[in-house]
N, C-alpha and C positions, 0 to 999 in steps of 0.2 A: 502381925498379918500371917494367914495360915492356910495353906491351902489341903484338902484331902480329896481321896476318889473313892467314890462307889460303885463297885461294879453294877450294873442292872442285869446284865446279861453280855456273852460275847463280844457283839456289838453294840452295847448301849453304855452307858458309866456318866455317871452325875459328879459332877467339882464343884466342892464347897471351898467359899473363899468368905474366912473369918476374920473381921477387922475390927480390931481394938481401935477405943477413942486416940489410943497416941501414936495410932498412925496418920489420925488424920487434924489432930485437934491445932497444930502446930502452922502446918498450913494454909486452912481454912482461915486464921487467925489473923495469918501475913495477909491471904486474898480479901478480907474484909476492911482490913486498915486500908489497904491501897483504894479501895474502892471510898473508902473515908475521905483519902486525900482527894481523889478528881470527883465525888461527886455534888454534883451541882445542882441543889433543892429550893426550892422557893423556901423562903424564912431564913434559909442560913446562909452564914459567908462559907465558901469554898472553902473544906480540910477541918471546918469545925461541928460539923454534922455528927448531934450524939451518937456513941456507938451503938445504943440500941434503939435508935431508931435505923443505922445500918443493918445491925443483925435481922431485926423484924423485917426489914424490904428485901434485904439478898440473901439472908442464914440461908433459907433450907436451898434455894438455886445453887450457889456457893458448897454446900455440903454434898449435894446429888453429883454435884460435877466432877467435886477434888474426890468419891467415892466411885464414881466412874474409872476414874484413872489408874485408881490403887488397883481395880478387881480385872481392868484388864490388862494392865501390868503385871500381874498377880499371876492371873492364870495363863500367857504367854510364855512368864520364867518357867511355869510348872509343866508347861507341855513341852517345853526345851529341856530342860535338867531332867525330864522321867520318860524323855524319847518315845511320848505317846504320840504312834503312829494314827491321826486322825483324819472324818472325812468333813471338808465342809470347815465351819468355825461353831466356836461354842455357842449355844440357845439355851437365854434367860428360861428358866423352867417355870411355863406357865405365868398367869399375869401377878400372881402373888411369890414371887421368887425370892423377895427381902423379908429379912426378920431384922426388925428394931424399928426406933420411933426418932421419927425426923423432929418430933417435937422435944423429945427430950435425950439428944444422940449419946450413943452410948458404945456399946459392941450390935456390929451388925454381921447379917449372913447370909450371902448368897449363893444362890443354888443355881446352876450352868448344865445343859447338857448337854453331850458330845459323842458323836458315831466315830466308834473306830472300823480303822481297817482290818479285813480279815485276813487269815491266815490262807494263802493262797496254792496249791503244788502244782506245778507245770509239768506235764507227762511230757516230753520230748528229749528224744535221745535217738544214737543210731540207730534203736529197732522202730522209728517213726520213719513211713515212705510217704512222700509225695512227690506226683507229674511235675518236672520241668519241664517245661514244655518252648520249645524253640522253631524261630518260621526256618523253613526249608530256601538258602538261597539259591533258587535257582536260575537258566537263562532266560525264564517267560517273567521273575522279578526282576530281574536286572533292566529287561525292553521294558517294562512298564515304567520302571524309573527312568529309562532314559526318555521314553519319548515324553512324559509330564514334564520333564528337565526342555527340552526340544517345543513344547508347547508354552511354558510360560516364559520361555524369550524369542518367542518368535512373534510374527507379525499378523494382525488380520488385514486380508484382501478380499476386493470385490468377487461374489461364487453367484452361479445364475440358479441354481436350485439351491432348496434350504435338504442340509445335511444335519445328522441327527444327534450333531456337536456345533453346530452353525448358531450365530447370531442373525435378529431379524431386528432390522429397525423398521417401525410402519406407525401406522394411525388407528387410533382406536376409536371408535365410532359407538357412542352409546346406544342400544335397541333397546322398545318400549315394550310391553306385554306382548305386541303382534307380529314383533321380531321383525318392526319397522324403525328408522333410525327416530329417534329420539327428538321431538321438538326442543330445542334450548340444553339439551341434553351433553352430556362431557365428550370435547375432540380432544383427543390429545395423541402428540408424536412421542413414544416412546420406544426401549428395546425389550426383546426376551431371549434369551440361551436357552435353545434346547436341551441344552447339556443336563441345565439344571432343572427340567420338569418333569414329573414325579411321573403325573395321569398317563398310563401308554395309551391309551383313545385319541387323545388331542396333539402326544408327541407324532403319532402313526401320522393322523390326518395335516397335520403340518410339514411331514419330511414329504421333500418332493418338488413343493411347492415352487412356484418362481415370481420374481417380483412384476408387481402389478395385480397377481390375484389377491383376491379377497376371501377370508376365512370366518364364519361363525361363531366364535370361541367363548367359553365362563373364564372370565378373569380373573377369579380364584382356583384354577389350575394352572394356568401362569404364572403366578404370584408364590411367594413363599411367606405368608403370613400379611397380618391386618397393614402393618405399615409400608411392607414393599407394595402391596397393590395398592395403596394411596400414592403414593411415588411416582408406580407407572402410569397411573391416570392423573398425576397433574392435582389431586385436590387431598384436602387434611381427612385424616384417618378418621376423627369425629363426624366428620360428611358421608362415607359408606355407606350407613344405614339405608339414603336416601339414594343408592345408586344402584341402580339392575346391574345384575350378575353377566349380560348377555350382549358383548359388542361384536362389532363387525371392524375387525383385521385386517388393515390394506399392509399389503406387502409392497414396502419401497425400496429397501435396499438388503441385500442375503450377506452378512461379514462370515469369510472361513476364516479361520486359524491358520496359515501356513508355517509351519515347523520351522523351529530354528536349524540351519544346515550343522553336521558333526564334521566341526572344523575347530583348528588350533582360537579361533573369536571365541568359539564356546566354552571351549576346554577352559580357558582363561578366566572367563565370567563365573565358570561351575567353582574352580580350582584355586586361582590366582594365577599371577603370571608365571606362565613356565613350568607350572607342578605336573603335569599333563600333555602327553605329546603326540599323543595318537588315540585312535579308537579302543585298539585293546587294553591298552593302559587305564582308558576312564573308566569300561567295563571293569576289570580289577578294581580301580579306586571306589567303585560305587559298591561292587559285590562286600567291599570289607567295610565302607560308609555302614552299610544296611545291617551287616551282623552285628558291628558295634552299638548299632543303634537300639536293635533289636535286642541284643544281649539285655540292656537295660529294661525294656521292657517288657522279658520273661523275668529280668529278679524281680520286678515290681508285683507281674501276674505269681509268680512263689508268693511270697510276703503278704499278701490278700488271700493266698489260699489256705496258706500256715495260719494268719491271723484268724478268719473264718472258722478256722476247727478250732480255736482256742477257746475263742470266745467261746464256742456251742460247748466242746466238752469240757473245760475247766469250772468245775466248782467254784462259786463266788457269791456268798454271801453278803446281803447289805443290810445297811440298820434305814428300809425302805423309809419309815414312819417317819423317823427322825429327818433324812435327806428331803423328804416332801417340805417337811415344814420349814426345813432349812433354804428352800429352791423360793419359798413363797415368801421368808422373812427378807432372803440378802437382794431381791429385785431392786434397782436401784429406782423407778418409774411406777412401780406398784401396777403392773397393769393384768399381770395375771393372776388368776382366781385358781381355787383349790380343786374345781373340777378343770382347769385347763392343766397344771399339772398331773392331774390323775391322770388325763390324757395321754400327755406329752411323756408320762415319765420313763414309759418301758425303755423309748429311744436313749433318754439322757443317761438311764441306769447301765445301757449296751455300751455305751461310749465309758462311763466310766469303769467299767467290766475292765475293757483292754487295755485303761489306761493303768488300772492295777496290776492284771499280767504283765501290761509291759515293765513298769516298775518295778517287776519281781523276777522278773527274767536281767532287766539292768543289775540289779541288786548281785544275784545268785552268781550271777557268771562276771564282778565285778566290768559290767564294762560302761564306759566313761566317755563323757564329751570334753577332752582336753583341749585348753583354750588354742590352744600349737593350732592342733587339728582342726578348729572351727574355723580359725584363719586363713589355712592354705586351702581349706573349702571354698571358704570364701569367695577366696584370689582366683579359683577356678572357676567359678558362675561365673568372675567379673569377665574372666580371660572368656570363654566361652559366647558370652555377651556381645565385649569387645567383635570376634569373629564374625558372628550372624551380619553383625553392621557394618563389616569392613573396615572398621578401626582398627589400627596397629596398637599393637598391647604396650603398654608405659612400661618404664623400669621397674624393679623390683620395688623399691624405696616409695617409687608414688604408690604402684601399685598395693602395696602393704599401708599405705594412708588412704587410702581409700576405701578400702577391708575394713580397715579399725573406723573408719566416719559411717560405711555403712552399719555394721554389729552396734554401734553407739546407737539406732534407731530403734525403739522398742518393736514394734512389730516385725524388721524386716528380721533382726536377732533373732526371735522367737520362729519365722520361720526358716530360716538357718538349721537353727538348733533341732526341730522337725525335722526337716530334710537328711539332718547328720543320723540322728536316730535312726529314721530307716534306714540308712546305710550300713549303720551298726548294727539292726537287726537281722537287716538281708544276710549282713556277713556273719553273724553268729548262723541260725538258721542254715546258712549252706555247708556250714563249716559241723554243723551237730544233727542233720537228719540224712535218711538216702534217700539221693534221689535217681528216680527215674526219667531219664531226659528221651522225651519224645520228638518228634522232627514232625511237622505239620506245615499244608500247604498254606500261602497268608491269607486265604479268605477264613481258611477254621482257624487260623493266627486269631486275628483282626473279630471273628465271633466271640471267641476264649475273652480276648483282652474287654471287651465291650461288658460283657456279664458279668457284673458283680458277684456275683456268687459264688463263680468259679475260680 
């Protein structure tokens, strides 16, 4: 058995895998005998079935198969032992890829083709600048954090006008073309938050208001998509089609929001018990909550913008032709066709773009996902987790068995090992370009972070 390579070009290179009959004749030989023994033909007793009426019914099935195994045996050792860096898996070349005769077997040769990866250079070093960009903690963000902190533990009470954060619970009254109520037509009691409507015409004409009037309103400006306004009217989202846009609003009851008071109950709820003793203490604890918070998601806003320029300016070569046919051979459901990849492919060719810089950026600057490290990551999400839910963090012991049963899950590992890379990347990256750290208010934060491009 012999394998060789032919370059085609940079990117392209054909593997021949040459099998002599005595790599295969030995085996074939054992799988037909066995096949002698269990099988069971009409005419014969069991195990005495001539052999060549075996070989005539399973030879060539038996030979295709034990020749399958040799060539992809074959050229697995040969792309492991000659460290061909490839994309994708090998493709049978063309539908006539064998040379030899299943009739009369002999020496066969197959022909495999395969996309390598390219040769990639990463321009980045200390004369590469880019915007850090960081929110500005100031005292107008700290009040905004506190009073959403002050808003969702606090209480709704009875308010006599509707305010332009107010809750309405009322009745909705179906109107017919003449903007008459509806014979047979949908009642239903339901609420709306102004907080959360979009249209300013209908928020305008609703603040104000007080209960027992009655409003005009499209119920698809109340609504936030097909299935919430099926919800607030009471009927299935498949029924719509068949409902006017145009009720009539009884206003029954106005909910305000009253603030949770800034007292040692809050501090406790926000904090835990006792971490928090006063007002200016939770201003402090929130101003350094929010930079920490933040920090994270300027390295994340870096990382997308360093990637972004890699992708665009790095040189990256693909063997396109080949990866097509490879994208339409390995589908597991066969459901896409050769113009839906021509499609698709610029997208999937961008993704695998970065996934070779990043590769090569792993490679060059040796850095490594050590198993140590993936763990105590791990044990961080969990610890972090734990927190959010108010759970007290287990011992080390459990807690490190828990780590290793989640990393034991194929997906949740994989995105672990995700998430550790970018962290590796962020910290190469900060650690190897300059940057320029801007200070920005959080609405042009909160724009920056939203825009992918930036």
């Amino acid at each position: 058995m012999n394998v060789t390579k032919e370059n085609v070009d940079k990117l392209n290179a054909l593997l021949k895998v040459k099998i002599e009959a005595v790599d295969y004749k030995d085996k074939v030989a054992a799988t037909l005998a066995d096949y002698r023994k269990k099988a069971n033909i009409p005419g014969f007793r069991q195990g005495k079935v001539p052999m060549g009426f075996v070989q005539k019914q399973y030879g060539k099935a038996v030979l295709a198969d034990e020749l399958n195994k040799l060539v992809s045996e074959a050229l697995y050792q040969y792309i492991d032992s000659e460290k061909l860096d490839i994309l994708g898996n090998p493709l049978p070349k063309g539908e006539n890829n064998v040379v030899g005769d299943f009739d009369n077997p002999d020496t066969f040769e197959f022909t495999y083709e395969v996309g390598l990866s390219p040769e990639i250079e990463i321009n980045l070093s200390s004369k590469s600048k880019y915007d850090f960009t960081k929110v500005k903690i100031d005292d107008a963000l700290v009040e905004k954090q506190i009073n959403d902190f002050r808003r969702r533990y606090g209480k709704l009470v009875s308010g006599e006008t509707v305010g332009e954060t107010d809750m309405i619970l009322g009745q909705f009254v179906e109107l017919d073309e003449k903007g008459e109520i509806k014979e047979g037509g949908i009642m239903n009691s339901s609420t709306i938050s102004l907080e959360f409507i979009e249209d300013k015409k209908t928020k305008k004409e609703l603040t104000g208001k007080k209960v027992g009037e009655k409003v005009i309103i499209s119920t698809a400006n109340v609504s936030r998509g097909a299935s919430d306004k099926a919800a607030m009217l009471g009927v299935k989202e498949a029924d719509l089609d068949n409902v006017n846009d145009q009720f009539q609003l009884t206003i029954n009851e106005i909910k305000v929001m009253e603030p949770a008071e800034l007292n040692q109950e809050l501090f406790n709820k926000l904090f835990g018990e006792g971490a928090v003793k006063s007002e200016k203490e939770m201003r402090e604890r929130i101003a350094n909550d929010l930079a920490a918070m933040f920090d994270e998601d300027s390295d994340k806003i870096l990382a997308r913008l360093i990637t972004n320029d890699l992708i665009e300016k790095t040189v990256v070569s693909l063997p396109d032709d080949f990866l097509k046919r490879w994208i339409l051979a390995s589908q597991k459901e066969q459901t896409l066709t050769l113009e839906d990849v021509e499609r698709e492919y610029d997208g999937y060719a961008k993704g695998l773009k970065w996934q070779l810089i990043q590769k090569e950026i792993f490679k060059k600057n040796d850095l490594q996902l050590k198993q140590d490290e993936v763990l105590d990551y791990t044990k961080g999400l969990l610890l972090k987790q734990y927190g959010q839910y108010g759970i007290p963090a287990p011992e080390d012991q459990e807690l490190t068995a828990t780590a290793q049963g989640f990393l034991a899950k194929k997906e949740e590992a994989e995105r672990v090992y995700d998430m550790m890379a970018e962290v590796k990347l962020i910290e190469y990256f900060k650690s190897t370009v300059k940057l320029n750290e801007k200070q920005v208010d959080y609405d042009t934060y909160m724009k920056i972070a939203q825009d992918a491009t930036a």
